[in-house]
C-alpha positions in Angstrom: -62.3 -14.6 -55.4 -62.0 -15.4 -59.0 -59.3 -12.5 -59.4 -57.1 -14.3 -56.4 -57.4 -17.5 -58.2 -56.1 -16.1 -61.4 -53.9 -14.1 -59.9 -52.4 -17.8 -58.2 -52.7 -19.0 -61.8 -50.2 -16.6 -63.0 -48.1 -17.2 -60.6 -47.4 -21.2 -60.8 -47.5 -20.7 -64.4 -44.1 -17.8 -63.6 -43.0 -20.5 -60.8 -43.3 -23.6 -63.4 -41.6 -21.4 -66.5 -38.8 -20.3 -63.7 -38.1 -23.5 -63.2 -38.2 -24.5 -66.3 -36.1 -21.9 -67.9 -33.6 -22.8 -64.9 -33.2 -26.5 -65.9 -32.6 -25.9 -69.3 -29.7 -23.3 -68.3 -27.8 -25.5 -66.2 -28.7 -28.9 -67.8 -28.6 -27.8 -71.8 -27.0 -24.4 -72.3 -24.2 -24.0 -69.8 -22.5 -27.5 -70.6 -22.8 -26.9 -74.3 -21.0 -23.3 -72.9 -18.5 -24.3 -71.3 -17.8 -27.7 -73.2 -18.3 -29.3 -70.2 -17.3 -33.2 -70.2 -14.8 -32.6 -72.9 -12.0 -32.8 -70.7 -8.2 -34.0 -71.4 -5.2 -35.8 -69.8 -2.0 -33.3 -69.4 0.8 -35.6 -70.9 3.9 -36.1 -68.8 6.6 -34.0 -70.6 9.5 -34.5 -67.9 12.6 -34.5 -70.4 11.3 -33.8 -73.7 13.1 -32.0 -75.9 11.2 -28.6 -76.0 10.2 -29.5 -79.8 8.8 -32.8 -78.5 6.9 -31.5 -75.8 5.3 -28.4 -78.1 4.3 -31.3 -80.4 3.0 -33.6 -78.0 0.6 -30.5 -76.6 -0.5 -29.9 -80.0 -1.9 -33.2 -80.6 -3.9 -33.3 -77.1 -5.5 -30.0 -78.3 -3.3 -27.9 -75.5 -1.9 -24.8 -75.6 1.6 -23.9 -74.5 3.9 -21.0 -72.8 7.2 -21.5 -71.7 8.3 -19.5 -68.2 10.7 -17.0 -68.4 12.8 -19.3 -65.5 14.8 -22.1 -66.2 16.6 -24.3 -64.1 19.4 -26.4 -64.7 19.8 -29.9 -64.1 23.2 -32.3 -65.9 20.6 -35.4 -66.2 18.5 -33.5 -69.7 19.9 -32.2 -72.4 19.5 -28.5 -72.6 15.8 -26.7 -73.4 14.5 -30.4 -72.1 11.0 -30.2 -70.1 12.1 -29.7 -66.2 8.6 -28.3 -64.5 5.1 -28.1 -65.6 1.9 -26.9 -64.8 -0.7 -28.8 -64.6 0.9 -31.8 -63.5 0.9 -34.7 -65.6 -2.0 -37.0 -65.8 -4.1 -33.7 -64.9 -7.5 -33.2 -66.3 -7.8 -30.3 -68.1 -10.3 -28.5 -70.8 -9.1 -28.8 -74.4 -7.1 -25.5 -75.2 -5.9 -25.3 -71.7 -2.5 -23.4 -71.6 0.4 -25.7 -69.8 3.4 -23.6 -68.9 6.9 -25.0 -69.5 9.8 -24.8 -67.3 13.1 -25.4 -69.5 16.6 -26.9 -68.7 19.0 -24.3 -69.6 21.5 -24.4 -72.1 24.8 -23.1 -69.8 25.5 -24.4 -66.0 25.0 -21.4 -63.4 28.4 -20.9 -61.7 29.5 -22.1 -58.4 31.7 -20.8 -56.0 33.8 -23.7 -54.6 33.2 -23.8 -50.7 35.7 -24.5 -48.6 36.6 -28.6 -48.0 40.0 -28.6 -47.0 40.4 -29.8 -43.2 36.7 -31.1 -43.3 35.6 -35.0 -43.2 35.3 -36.6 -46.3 31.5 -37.4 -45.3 31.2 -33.6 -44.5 32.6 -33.0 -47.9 30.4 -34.9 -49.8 27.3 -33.8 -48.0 28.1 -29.8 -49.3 28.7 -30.7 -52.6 25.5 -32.9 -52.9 23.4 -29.7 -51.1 25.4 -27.4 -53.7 24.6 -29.1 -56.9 27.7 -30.7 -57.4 29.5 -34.2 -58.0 32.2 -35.6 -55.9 33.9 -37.0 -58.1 37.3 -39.3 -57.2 38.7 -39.8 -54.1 42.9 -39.9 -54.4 43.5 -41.4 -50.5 47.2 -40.2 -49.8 49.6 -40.9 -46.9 48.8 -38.4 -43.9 47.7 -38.8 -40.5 44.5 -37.4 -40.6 42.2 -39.8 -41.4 39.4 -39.6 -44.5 40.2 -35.6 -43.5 40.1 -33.7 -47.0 43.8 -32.4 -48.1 43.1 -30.8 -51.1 40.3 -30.2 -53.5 40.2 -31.1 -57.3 38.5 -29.4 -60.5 39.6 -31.5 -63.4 42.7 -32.3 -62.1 44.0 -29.2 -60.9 43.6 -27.9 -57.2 41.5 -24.8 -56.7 41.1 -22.6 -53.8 37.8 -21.5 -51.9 35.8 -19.4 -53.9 36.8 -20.8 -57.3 33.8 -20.6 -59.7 32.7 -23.7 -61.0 29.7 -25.2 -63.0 26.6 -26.5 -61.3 27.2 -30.2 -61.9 30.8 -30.0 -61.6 32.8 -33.0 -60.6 35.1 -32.5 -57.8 37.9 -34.8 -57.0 38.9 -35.3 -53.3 42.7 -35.9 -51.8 41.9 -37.7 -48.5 44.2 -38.9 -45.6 44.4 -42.4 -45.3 45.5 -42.2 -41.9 48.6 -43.5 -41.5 51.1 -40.3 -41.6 52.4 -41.2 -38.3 55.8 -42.5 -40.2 58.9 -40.4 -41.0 60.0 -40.2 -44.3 63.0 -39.0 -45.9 62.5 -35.6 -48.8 64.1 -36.9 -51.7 66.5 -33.8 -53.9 64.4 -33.1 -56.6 67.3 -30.2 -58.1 67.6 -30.4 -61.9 64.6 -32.7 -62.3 62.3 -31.9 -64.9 58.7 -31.0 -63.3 56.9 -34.4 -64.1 60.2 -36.5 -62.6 59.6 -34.7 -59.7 56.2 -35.0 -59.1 56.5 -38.8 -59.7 59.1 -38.8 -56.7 57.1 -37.2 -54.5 54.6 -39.6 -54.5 56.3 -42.3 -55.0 58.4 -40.9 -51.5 55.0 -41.6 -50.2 54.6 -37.5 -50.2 52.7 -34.9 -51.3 53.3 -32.6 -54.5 52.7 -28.7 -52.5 52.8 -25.4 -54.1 54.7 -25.3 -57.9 56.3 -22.0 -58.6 58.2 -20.8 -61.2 60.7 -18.3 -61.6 63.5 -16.9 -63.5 67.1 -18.8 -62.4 70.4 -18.3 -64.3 72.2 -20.9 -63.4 69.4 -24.2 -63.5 68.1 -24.8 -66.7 64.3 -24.0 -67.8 61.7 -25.9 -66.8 64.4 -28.0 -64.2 63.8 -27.8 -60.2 66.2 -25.1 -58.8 64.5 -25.0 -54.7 62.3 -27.0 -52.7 61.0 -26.9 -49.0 61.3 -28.5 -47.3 64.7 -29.6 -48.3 66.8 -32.8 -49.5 67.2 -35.1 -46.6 65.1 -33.3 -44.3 62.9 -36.0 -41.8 59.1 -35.5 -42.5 55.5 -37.0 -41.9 54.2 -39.5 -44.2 52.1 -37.4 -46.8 53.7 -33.9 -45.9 53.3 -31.4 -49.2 57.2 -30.9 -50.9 57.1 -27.3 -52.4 59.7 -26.8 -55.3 60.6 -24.2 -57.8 60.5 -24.5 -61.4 62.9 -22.5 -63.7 61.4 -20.6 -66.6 62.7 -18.1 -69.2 
């Protein structure tokens, strides 16, 4: 009987030290461990320069790494914060590593889609989805209402599959919708390129195609052929195609 209750003794006293050694662990050594409590806010880097945002980590006790993929966006200057992780206001260990996405220094290149013949409103909707601008819209005589004509990378028309840069703005030649008049094609022979350009469009036309050739008997850089031709009868924002002479 008296070995039982020693042997009972023993064993509260290995219960009570258990314990004991159990709440010291979890309440004393393994906060003190893992630091626990000392936690920090992630700072919201979103278009920092990268130099800003390293410093700004640096400061909150953070560590750093940028990712090896950029993306690209025309609001930031380039190497500007884009993407982190953690998210800002994000509470965080002291020495936590935040990873960096960074805005790159050179636009990705775009193939132009096709917007000729579409809606303007169609037109605008692929160029917002493709990461491009619409940029001005140049309404011109021609029965097709708000239909696109032509499309327009600084100024000069450029065909389907065109490369452009991500944030590119492109300008628009629209129908206003009232080509349903006849006009009469004005000669443009022996005008210099510009004159005949400003005709057209003051002809309530459209400048087409601009070729250039050799011609012996028209000076360079004059009009020598254009279709359709002088005095022809056409719609109200048809294109005028001309020739230019060159050496």
């Amino acid at each position: 009987m008296h070995s039982i209750k020693k042997i009972l003794l023993h064993l509260s006293i290995i219960i009570g030290l258990s314990v004991l050694l159990g709440f010291l662990f979890l309440k004393v050594y393994l906060p003190v461990y893992t630091n626990h409590g000392e936690t920090v806010s992630v700072p919201d880097l979103s278009g920092y320069t990268y130099e800003e945002a390293v410093g700004l980590l640096e400061s909150t006790g953070l560590q750093y790494e940028v990712s090896p993929d950029s993306l690209y966006s025309t609001e930031f200057p380039a190497l500007a914060v884009l993407k982190q992780i953690p998210k800002s206001s994000s509470q965080v260990k002291s020495g936590r590593k935040v990873y960096l996405t960074l805005n790159s220094r050179n636009a990705p290149m775009l193939k132009m889609p096709n917007l000729v013949n579409g809606l303007l409103r169609n037109a605008q909707e692929i160029l917002a989805n493709m990461g491009l601008e619409r940029g001005e819209i140049i309404y011109v005589p021609d029965i097709g209402i708000n239909v696109v004509l032509e499309q327009r990378y600084r100024g000069v028309k450029v065909p389907e599959g065109f490369e452009v840069p991500k944030g590119a703005k492109i300008d628009l030649v629209v129908g206003d919708g009232m080509g349903n008049q006849f006009l009469q094609v004005p000669n443009l022979i022996g005008l210099d390129e510009d004159e005949a350009e400003f005709l057209i469009l003051g002809s309530g036309l459209r400048v087409g195609s601009k070729n250039y050739a050799q011609n012996d008997t028209i000076p360079v850089g004059k009009v020598f052929m254009q279709i359709p031709g002088s005095g022809s009868q056409v719609k109200t924002g048809e294109p005028i195609e001309f020739w230019i002479s060159r050496n």
